[in-house]
Biotite code that builds the C-alpha atoms (Angstrom):
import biotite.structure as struc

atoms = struc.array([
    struc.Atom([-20.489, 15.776, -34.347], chain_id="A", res_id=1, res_name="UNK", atom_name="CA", element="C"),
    struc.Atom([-21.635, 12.593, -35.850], chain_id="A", res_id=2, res_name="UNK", atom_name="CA", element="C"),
    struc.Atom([-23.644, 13.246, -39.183], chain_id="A", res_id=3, res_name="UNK", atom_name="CA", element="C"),
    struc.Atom([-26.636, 10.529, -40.171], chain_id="A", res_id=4, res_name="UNK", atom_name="CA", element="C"),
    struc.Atom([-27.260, 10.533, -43.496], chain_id="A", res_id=5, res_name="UNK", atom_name="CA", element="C"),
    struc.Atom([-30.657, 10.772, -44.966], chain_id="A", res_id=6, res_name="UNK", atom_name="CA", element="C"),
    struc.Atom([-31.087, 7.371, -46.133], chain_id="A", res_id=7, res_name="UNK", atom_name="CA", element="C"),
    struc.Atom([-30.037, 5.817, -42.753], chain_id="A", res_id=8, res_name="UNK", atom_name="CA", element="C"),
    struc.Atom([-31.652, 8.857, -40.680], chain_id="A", res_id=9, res_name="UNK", atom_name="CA", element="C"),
    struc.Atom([-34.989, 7.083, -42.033], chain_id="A", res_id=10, res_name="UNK", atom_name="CA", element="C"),
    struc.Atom([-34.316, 3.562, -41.574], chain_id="A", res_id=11, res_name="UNK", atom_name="CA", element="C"),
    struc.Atom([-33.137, 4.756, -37.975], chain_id="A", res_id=12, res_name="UNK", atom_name="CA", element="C"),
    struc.Atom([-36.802, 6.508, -37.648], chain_id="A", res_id=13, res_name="UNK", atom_name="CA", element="C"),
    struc.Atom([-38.538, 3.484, -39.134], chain_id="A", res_id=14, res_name="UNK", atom_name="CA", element="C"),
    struc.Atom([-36.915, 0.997, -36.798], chain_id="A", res_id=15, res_name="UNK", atom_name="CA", element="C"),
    struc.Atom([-37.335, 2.890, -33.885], chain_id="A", res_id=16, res_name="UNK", atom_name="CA", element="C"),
    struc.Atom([-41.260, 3.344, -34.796], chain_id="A", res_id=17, res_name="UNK", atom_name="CA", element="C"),
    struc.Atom([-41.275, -0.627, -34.887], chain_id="A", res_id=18, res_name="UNK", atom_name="CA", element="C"),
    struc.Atom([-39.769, -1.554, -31.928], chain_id="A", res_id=19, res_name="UNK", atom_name="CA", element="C"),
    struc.Atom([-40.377, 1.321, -29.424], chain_id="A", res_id=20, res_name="UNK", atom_name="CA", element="C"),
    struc.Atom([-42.854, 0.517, -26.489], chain_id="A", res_id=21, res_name="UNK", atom_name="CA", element="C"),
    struc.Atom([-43.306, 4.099, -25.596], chain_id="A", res_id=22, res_name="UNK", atom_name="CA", element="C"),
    struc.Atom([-43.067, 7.216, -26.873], chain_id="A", res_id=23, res_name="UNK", atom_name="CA", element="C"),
    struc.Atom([-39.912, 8.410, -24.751], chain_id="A", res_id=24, res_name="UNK", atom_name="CA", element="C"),
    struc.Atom([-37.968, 5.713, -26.140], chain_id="A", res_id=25, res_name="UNK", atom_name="CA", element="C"),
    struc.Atom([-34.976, 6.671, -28.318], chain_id="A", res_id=26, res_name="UNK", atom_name="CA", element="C"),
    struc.Atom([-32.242, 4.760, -30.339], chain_id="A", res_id=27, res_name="UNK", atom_name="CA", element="C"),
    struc.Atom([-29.088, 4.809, -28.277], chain_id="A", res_id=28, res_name="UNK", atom_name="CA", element="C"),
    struc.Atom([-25.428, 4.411, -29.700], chain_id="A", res_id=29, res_name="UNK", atom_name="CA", element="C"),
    struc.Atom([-23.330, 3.127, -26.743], chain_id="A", res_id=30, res_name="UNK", atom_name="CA", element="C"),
    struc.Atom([-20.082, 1.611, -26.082], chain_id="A", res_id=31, res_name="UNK", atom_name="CA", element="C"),
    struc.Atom([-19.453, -2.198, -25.144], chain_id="A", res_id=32, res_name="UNK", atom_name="CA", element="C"),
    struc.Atom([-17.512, -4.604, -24.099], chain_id="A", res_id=33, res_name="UNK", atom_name="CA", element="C"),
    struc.Atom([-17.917, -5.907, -27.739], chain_id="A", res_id=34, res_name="UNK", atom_name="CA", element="C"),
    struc.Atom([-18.116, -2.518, -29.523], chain_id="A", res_id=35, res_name="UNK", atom_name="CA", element="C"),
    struc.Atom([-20.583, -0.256, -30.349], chain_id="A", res_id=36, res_name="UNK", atom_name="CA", element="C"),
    struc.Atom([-24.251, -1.291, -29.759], chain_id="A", res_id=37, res_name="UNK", atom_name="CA", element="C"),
    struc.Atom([-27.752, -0.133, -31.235], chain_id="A", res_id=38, res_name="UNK", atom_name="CA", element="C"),
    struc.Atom([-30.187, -0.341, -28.315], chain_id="A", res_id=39, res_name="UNK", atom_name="CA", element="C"),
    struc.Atom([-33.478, 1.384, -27.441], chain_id="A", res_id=40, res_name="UNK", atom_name="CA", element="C"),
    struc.Atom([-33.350, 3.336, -24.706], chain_id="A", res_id=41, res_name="UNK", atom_name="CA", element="C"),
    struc.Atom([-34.025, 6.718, -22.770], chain_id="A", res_id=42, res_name="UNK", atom_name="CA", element="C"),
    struc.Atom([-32.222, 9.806, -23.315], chain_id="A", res_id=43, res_name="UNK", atom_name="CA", element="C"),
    struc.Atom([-29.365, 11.070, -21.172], chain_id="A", res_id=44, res_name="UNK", atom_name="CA", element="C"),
    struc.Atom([-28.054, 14.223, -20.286], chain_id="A", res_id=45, res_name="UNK", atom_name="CA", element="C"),
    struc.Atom([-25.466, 15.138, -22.559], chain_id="A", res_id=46, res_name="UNK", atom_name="CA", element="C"),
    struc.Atom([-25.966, 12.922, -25.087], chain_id="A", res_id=47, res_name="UNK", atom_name="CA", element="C"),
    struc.Atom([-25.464, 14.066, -28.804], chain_id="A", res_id=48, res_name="UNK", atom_name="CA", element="C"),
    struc.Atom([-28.635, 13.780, -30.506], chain_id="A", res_id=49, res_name="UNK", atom_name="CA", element="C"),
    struc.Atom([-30.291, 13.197, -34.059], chain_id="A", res_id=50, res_name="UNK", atom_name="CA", element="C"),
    struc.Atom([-33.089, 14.471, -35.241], chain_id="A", res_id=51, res_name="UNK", atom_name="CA", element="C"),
    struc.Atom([-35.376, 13.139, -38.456], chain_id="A", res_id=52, res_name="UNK", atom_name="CA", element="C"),
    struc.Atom([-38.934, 14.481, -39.255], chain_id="A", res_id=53, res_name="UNK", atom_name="CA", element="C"),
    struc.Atom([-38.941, 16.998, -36.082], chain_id="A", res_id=54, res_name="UNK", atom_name="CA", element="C"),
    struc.Atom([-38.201, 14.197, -33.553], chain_id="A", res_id=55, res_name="UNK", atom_name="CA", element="C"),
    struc.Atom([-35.187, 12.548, -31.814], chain_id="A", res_id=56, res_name="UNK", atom_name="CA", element="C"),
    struc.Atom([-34.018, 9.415, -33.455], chain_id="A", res_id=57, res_name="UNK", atom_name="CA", element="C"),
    struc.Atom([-30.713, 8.501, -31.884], chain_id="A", res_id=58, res_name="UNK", atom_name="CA", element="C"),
    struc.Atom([-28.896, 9.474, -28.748], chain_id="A", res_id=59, res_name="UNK", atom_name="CA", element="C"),
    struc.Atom([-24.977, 8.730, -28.493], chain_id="A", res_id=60, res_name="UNK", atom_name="CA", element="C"),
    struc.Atom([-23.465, 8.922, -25.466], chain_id="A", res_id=61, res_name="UNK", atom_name="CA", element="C"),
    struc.Atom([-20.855, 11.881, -24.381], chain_id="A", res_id=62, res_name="UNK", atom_name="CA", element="C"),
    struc.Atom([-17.782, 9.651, -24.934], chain_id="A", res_id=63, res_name="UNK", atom_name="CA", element="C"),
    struc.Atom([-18.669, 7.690, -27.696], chain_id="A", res_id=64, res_name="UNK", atom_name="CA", element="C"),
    struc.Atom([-19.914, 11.025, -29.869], chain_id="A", res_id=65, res_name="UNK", atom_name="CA", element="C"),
    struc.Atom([-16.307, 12.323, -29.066], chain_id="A", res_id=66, res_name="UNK", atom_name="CA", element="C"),
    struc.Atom([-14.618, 9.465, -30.489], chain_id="A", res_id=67, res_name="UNK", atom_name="CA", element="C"),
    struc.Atom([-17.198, 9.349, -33.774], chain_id="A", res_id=68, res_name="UNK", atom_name="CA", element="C"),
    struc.Atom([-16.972, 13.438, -34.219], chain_id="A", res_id=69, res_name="UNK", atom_name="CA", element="C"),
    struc.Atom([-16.264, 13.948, -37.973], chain_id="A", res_id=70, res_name="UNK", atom_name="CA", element="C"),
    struc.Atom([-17.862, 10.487, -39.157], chain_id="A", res_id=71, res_name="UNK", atom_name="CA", element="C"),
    struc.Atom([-20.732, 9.691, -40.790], chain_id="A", res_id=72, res_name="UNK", atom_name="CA", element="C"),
    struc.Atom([-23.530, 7.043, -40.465], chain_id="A", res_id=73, res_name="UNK", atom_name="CA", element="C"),
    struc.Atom([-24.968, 5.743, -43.611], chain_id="A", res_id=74, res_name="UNK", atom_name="CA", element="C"),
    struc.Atom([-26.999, 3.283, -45.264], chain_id="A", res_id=75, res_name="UNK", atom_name="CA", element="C"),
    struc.Atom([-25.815, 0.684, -47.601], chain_id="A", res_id=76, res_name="UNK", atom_name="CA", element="C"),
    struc.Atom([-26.742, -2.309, -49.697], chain_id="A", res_id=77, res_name="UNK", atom_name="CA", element="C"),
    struc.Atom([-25.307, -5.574, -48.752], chain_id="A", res_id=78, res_name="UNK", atom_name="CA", element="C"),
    struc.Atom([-25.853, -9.248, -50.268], chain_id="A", res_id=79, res_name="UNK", atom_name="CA", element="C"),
    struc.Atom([-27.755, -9.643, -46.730], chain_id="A", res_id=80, res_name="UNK", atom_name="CA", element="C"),
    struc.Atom([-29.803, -6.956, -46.834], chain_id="A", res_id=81, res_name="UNK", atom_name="CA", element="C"),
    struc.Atom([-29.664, -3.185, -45.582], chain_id="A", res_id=82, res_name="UNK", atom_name="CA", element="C"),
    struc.Atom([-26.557, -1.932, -43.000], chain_id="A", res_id=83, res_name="UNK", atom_name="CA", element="C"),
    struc.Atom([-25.605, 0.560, -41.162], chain_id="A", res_id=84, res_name="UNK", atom_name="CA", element="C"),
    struc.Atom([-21.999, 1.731, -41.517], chain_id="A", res_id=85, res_name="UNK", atom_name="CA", element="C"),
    struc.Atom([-19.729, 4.744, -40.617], chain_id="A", res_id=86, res_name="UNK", atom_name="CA", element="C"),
    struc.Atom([-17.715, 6.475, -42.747], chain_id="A", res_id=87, res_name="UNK", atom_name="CA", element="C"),
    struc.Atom([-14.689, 7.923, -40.895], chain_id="A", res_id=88, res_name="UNK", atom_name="CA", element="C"),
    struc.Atom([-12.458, 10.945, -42.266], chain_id="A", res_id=89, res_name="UNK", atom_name="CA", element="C"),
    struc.Atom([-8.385, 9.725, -42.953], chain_id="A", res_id=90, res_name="UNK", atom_name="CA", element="C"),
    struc.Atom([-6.839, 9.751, -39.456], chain_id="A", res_id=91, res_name="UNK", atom_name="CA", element="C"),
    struc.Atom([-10.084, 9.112, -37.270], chain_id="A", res_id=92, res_name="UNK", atom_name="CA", element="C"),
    struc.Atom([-9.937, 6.730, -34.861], chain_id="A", res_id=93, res_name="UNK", atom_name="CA", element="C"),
    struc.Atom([-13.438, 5.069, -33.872], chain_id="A", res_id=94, res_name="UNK", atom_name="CA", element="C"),
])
């Protein structure tokens, strides 16, 4: 199982709050032809899915929670502002 740290569990819930258009909308982790993409979206049967303040934040789909199971997704400073990154255990491959 992915695990979301606090700091970017909230920045997830705050940037879903500004850019959702209604209230089924979720943030979706999926793969693509350029990597993994951020998206809003709906929720899917067997997606993986994160939780902050009692709701549903984030939905990865089946395959790509596989591949991230054992990471984590933080939040960190950069020179251009906030990111999101994952932090992989030794030997994961994502």
């Amino acid at each position: 199982m992915l695990l979301v740290s606090q700091k970017a569990a909230a920045a997830l819930h705050d940037t879903l709050d500004q850019n959702r258009k209604d209230d089924a909308d979720i943030l979706r982790i999926a793969q693509t032809d350029q990597g993994l993409a951020l998206a809003i979206g709906k929720e899917h049967d067997g997606d993986q899915l994160i939780d902050h303040d009692e709701r549903h934040i984030l939905a990865i789909e089946p395959a790509v929670a596989d591949a991230l199971d054992g990471a984590t997704l933080d939040l960190t400073e950069t020179p251009e502002g906030p990111r999101l990154v994952f932090d992989a255990p030794e030997g994961l491959a994502s």
